[in-house]
C-alpha positions as CSV (number, residue, x, y, z in Angstrom):
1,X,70.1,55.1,77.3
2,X,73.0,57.2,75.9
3,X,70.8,58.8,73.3
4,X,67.8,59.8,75.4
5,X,70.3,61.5,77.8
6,X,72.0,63.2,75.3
7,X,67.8,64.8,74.3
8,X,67.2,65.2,78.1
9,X,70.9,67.6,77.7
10,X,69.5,69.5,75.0
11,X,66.6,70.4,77.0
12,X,68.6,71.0,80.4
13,X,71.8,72.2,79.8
14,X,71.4,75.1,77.7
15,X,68.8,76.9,80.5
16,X,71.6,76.6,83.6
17,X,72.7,79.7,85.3
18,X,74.4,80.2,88.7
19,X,76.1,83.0,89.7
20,X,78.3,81.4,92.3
21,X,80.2,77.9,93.1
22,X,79.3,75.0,91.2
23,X,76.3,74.1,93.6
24,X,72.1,73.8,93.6
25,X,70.1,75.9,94.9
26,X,67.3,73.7,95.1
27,X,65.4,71.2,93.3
28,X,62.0,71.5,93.5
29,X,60.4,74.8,94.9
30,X,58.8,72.7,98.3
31,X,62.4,72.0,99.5
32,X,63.7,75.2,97.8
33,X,61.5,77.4,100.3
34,X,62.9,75.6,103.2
35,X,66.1,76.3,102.5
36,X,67.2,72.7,101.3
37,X,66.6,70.9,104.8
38,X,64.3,68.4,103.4
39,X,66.2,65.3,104.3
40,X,64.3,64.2,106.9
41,X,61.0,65.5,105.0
42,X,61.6,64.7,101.3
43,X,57.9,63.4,100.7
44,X,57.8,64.6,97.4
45,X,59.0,63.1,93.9
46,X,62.6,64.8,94.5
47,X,63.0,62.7,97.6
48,X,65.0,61.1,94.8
49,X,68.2,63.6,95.3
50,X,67.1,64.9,98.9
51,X,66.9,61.5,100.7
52,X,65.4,58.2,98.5
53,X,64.1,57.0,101.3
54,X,61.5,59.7,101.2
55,X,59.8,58.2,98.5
56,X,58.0,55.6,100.9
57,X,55.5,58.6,101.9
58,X,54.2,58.7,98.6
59,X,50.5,56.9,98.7
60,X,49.8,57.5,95.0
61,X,51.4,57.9,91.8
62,X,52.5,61.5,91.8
63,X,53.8,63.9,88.9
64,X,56.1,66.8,89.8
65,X,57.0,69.7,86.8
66,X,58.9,72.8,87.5
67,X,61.2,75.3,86.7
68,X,63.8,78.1,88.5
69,X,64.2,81.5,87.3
70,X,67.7,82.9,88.1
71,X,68.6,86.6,88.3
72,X,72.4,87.0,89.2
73,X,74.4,90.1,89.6
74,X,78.2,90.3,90.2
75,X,80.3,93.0,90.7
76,X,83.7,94.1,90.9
77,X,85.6,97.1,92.3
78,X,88.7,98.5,92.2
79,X,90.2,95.8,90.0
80,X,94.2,96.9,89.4
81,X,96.4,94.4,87.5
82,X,100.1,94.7,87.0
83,X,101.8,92.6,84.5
84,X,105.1,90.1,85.1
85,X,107.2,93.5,83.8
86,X,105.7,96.1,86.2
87,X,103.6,97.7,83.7
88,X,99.7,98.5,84.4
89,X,97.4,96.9,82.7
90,X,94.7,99.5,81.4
91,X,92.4,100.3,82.5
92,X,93.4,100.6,85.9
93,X,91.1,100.5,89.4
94,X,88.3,100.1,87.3
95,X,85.1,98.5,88.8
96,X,82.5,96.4,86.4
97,X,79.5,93.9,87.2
98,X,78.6,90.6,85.0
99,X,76.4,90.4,82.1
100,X,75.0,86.9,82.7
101,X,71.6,86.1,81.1
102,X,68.8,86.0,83.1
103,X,68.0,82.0,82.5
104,X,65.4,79.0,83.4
105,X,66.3,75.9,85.2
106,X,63.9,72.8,84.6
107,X,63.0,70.0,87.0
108,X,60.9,67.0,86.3
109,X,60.1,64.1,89.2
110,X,57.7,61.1,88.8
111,X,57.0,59.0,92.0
112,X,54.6,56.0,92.9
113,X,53.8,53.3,94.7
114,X,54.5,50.0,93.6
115,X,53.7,46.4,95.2
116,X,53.9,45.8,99.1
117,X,56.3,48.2,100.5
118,X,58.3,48.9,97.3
119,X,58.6,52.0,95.9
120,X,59.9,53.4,92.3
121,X,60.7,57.2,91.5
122,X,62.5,58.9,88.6
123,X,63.4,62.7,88.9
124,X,65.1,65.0,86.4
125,X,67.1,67.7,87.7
126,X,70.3,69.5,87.7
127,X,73.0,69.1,91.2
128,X,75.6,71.5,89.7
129,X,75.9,74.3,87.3
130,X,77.4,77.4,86.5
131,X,77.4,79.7,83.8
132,X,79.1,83.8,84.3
133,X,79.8,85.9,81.6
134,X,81.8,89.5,81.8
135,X,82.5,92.1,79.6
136,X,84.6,90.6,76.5
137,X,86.6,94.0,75.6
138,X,89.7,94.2,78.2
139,X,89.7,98.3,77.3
140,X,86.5,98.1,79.6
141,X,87.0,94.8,81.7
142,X,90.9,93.8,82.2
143,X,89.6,90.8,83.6
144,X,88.8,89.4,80.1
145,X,92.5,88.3,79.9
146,X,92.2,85.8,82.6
147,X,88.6,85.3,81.8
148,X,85.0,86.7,80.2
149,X,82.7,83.8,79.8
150,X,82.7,80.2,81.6
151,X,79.7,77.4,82.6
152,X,80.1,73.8,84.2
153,X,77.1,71.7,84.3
154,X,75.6,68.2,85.2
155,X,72.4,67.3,84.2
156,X,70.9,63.9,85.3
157,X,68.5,61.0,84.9
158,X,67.8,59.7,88.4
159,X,65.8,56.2,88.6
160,X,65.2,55.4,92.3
161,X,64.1,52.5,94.0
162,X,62.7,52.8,98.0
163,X,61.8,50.1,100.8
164,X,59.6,50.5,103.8
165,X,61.8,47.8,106.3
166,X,59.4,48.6,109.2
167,X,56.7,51.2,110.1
168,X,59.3,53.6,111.3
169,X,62.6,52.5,108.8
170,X,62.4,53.3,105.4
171,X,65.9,53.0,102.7
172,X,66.2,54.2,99.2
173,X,68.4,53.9,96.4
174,X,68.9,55.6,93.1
175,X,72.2,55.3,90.1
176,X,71.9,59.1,88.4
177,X,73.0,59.0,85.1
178,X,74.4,62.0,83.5
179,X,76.0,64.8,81.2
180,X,78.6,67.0,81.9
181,X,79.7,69.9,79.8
182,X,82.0,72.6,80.7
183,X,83.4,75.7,78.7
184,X,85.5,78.6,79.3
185,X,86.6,81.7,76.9
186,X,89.6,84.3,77.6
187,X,91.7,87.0,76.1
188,X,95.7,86.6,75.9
189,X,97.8,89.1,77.6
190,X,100.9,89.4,75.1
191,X,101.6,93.2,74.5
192,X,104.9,91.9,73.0
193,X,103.8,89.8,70.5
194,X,101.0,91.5,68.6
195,X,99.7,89.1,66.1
196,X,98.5,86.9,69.9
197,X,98.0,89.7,72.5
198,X,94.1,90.5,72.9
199,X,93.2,86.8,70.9
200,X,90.3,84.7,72.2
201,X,90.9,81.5,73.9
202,X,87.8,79.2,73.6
203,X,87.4,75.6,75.4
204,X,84.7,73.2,74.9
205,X,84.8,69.7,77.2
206,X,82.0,67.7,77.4
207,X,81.6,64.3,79.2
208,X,79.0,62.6,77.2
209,X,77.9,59.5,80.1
210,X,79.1,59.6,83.5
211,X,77.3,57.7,86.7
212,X,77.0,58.5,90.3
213,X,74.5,57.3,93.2
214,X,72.5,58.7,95.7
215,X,71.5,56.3,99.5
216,X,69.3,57.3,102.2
217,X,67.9,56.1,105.1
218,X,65.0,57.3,106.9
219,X,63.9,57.1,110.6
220,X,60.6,58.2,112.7
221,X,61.0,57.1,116.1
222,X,57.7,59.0,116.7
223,X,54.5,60.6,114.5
224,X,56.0,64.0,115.1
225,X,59.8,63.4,114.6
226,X,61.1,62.4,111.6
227,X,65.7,61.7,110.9
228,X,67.1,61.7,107.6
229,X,70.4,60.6,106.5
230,X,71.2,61.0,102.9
231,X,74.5,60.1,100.4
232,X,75.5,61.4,97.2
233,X,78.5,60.1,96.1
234,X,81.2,61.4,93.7
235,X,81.3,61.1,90.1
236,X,84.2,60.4,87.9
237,X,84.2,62.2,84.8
238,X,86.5,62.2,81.7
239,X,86.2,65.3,78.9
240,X,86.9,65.4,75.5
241,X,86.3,68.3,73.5
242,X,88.9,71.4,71.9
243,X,90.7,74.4,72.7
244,X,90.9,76.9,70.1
245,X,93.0,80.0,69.8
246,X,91.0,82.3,67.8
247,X,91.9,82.8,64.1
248,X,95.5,80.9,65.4
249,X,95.0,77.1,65.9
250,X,92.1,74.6,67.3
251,X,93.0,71.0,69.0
252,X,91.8,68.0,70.9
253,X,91.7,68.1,74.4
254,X,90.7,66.6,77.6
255,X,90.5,66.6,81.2
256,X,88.7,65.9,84.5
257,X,87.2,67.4,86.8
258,X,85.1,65.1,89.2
259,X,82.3,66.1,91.1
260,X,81.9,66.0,94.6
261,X,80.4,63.7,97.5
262,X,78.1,65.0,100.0
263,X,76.5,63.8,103.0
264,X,73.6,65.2,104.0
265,X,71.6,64.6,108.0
266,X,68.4,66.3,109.1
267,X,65.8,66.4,111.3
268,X,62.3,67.5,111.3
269,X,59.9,68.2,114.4
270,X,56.5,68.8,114.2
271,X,54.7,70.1,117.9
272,X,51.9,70.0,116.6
273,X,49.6,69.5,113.3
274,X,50.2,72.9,111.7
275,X,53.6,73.4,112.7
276,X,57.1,72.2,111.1
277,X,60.4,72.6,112.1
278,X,63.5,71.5,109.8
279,X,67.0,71.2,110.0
280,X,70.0,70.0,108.2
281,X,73.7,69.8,107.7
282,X,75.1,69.3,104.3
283,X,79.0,68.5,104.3
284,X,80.8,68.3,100.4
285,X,84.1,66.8,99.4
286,X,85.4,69.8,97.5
287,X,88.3,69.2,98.4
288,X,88.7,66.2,95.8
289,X,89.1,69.1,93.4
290,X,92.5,70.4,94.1
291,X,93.6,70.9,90.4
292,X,92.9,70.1,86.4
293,X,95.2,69.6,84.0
294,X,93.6,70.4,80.3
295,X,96.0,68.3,78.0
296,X,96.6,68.9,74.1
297,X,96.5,65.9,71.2
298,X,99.4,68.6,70.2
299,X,100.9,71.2,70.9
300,X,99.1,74.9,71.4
301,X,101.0,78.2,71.5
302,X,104.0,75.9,72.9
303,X,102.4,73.6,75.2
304,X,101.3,70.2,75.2
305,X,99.2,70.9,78.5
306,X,98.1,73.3,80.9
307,X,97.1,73.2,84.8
308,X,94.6,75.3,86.6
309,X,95.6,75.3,90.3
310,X,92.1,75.3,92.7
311,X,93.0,73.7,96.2
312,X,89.1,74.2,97.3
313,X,88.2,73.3,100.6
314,X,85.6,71.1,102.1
315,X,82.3,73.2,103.6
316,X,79.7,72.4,106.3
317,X,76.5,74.1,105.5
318,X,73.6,74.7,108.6
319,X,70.4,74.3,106.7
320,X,67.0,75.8,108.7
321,X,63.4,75.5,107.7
322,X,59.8,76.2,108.5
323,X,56.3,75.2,107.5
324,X,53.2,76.2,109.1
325,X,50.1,75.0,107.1
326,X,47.4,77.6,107.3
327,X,44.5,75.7,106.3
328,X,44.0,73.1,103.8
329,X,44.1,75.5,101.0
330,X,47.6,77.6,102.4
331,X,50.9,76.1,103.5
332,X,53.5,79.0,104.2
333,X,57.4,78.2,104.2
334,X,60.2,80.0,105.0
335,X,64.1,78.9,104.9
336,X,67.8,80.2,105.7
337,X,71.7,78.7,105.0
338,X,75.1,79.5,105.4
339,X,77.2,78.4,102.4
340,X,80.7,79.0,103.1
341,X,83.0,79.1,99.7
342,X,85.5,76.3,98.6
343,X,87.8,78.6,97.0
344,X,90.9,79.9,99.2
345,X,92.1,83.6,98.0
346,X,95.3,82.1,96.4
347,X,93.0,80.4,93.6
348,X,90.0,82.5,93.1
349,X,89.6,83.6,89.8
350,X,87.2,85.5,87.1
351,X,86.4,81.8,86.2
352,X,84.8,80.5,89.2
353,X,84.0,83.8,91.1
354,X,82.6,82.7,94.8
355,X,82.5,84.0,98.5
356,X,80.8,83.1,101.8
357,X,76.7,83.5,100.9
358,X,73.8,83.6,102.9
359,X,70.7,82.2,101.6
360,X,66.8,83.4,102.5
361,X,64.1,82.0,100.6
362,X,59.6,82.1,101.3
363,X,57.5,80.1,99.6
364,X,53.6,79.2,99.5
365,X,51.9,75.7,98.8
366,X,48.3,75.9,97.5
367,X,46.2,73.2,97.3
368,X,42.9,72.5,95.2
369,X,42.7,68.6,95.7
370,X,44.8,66.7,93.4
371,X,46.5,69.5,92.3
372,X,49.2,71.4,94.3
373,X,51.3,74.5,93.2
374,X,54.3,75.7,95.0
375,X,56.4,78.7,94.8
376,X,59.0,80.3,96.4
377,X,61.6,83.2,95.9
378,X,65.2,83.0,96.9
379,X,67.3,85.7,97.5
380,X,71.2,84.7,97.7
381,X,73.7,87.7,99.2
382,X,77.3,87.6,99.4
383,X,78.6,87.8,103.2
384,X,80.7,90.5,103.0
385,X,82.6,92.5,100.0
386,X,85.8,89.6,98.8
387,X,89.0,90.9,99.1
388,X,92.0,90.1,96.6
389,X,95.1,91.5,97.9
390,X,97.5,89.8,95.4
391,X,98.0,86.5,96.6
392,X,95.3,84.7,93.4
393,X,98.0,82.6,91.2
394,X,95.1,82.5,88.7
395,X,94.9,86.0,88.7
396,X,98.5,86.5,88.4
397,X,99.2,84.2,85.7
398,X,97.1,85.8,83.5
399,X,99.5,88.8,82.9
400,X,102.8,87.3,82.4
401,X,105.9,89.7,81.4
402,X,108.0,89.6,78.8
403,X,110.5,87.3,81.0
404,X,107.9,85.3,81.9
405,X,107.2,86.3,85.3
406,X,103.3,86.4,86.5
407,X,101.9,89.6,87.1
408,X,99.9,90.7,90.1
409,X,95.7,91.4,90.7
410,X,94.0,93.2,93.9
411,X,90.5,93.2,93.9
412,X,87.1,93.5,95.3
413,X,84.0,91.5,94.8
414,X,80.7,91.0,95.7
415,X,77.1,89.9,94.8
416,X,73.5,88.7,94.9
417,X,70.9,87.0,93.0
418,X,67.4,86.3,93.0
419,X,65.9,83.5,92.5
420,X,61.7,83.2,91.5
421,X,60.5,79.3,91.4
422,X,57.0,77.5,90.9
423,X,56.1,73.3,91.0
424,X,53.2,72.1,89.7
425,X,52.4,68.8,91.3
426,X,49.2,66.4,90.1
427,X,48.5,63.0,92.6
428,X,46.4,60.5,90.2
């Protein structure tokens, strides 16, 4: 099992990009055009991570092959940093944007029926990831010293198993198992000591096996009303990897940084055979991530560990959806959400960049018998223009003085991203 996740890794992990929290945008381009309010839908092979229970609407084996493209772009304005001495840090009140790749993110689902009212389905996919990279040379990006390059990613293996209880009652289960790798590159601020100031700092973590599961439950009291109630729950991970000082010194290190627990509930209303209506609320436990603690085999540049301060916040997100099937060639689809950030203004950073995002997405379905082919695009805006007024310890830290004192960053940020998505579907 171990070794087939790892080949699944080399395929996934490599291809993640998000420009943003640690978070999905969707799996699968059907719940991806509705805005991710598919828990009371979820009648597709990735019923598997919406809601499990979903998979007990699936009347023949059914193959699902896919793939996201991601276009992010981040900017900054105004950025002025003073070190722990008072001294600027050049060059001053400049504004930059990112230089992320433009990347792919797979998905893979299998679903069928089985015997009586047992179901089995088995989805590949990816429920977090990030990956931002800046400008590396701090004469053009300052930035670089607290950080220029840094990606966090799970990929998974989801087998799922799903009972129909009664005509209207259906419960799923599936155990994800997964990879987690994690990586993040900076330049030292030490004008003092020259043989370190402007040096790369490079970590690599990786959790090679870690386990979570997802529950669901769903409910339709009536043809045209559906309820879905779905569980992921956290995962404990432990990394191992190095931390190198460039040209200086490389070690052993290790950390952990779990993910999250959500709970998702939805609801989908249909008045009549052409018409869909969706909605969803999706609460995560990000909270649980309050702080790491990356800790040395031995000692680096004088430490035998160091802590990164995040204190992020749990977020509600309102999830709205709409389908209207135009013929039986045509479905349209059409989706909105509010994702409110994690990260307070005291621990935002260069290494997790995030603000309050609004989410639009359209798709299309077409259907030639068997065969279905959806698409969608996504377009993901920052709220309003983040403001840093001095109060990030990340930020600060990043400039100490000569008497060890952290500096001091005020800021601007903001952003967008598209996103361009297509899932080819075949029902044997």
């Amino acid at each position: 099992m171990k070794r087939a996740l790892a080949l699944l890794s080399l395929f996934l992990i490599p291809s993640i990009s998000r420009a943003g929290n640690v978070d999905t945008f969707g799996i699968g381009s059907k719940a991806t055009a509705l805005g991710g309010a598919y828990s009371a839908y979820a009648d597709d092979p990735f019923a598997v991570y919406y809601n499990p229970a979903g998979l007990t609407q699936i009347d023949r084996p059914t193959v699902s092959i896919g793939f996201e493209l991601l276009n992010p772009h981040l900017r900054v304005h105004n950025y002025r940093a003073t070190d722990g001495d008072g001294n600027r840090v050049n060059p001053y009140g400049v504004s930059f944007t990112d230089s992320s790749d433009n990347l792919v993110v797979p998905h893979f689902g299998f679903a069928t029926p089985m015997w009586n009212n047992i179901y089995f389905g088995i989805a590949a996919y990816i429920p977090y990831g990030l990956h931002i990279k800046w400008e590396d040379d701090p004469s053009k990006n300052p930035a670089a010293y607290n950080g220029f390059e840094s990606y966090y990613v799970r990929g998974v293996v989801t087998p799922t198993v799903a009972i129909k209880l009664t005509d209207k009652l259906s419960a799923g289960f599936g155990i994800s198992f997964g990879r987690s790798d994690a990586g993040t590159q900076r330049r030292i601020y030490a004008p003092s000591i020259p043989t370190l100031h402007g040096r790369v700092i490079e970590g690599n973590l990786h959790d090679d096996f870690n386990i979570s599961f997802n529950v669901g439950i769903l409910y339709k009291p009536y043809d045209n009303l559906s309820l879905g109630l779905a569980y992921r729950s956290r995962t404990n991970t432990d990394f191992e990897g190095t931390v190198e000082v460039k040209g200086v010194d490389k070690v052993d290190a290790s950390t952990s940084i779990d993910h999250p627990e959500q709970l998702q509930f939805g609801v989908r209303y249909k008045p009549n055979k052409k018409l869909t209506l969706l909605a969803d609320v999706v609460w995560t436990n990000w909270s649980t991530i309050g702080g790491y603690t990356v800790k040395f085999k031995r000692s680096l540049l004088g430490k035998k560990e160091e802590y990164f301060p995040r204190d992020w916040k749990d977020t509600r997100q309102l999830r709205v959806g709409i389908e209207y099937k135009w013929n039986d060639f045509l479905t349209l689809r059409g989706g909105y959400f509010y994702d409110p950030s994690p990260i307070p203004d005291h621990t935002f950073d260069m290494l997790w960049p995030d603000a309050d995002k609004k989410t639009y997405s359209l798709g299309a379905g077409f259907h030639f018998g068997r065969l279905t082919i959806d698409t969608v695009v996504q377009y993901v805006v920052a709220e309003y223009k983040r403001e840093v007024g001095g109060e990030s310890s990340n930020l600060n830290n990043s400039y100490p003085g000569v008497s060890g004192n952290p500096g001091r960053v005020e800021m601007s940020a903001d952003g967008h991203l598209w996103g361009y998505g297509i899932t080819v579907s075949y029902r044997f």
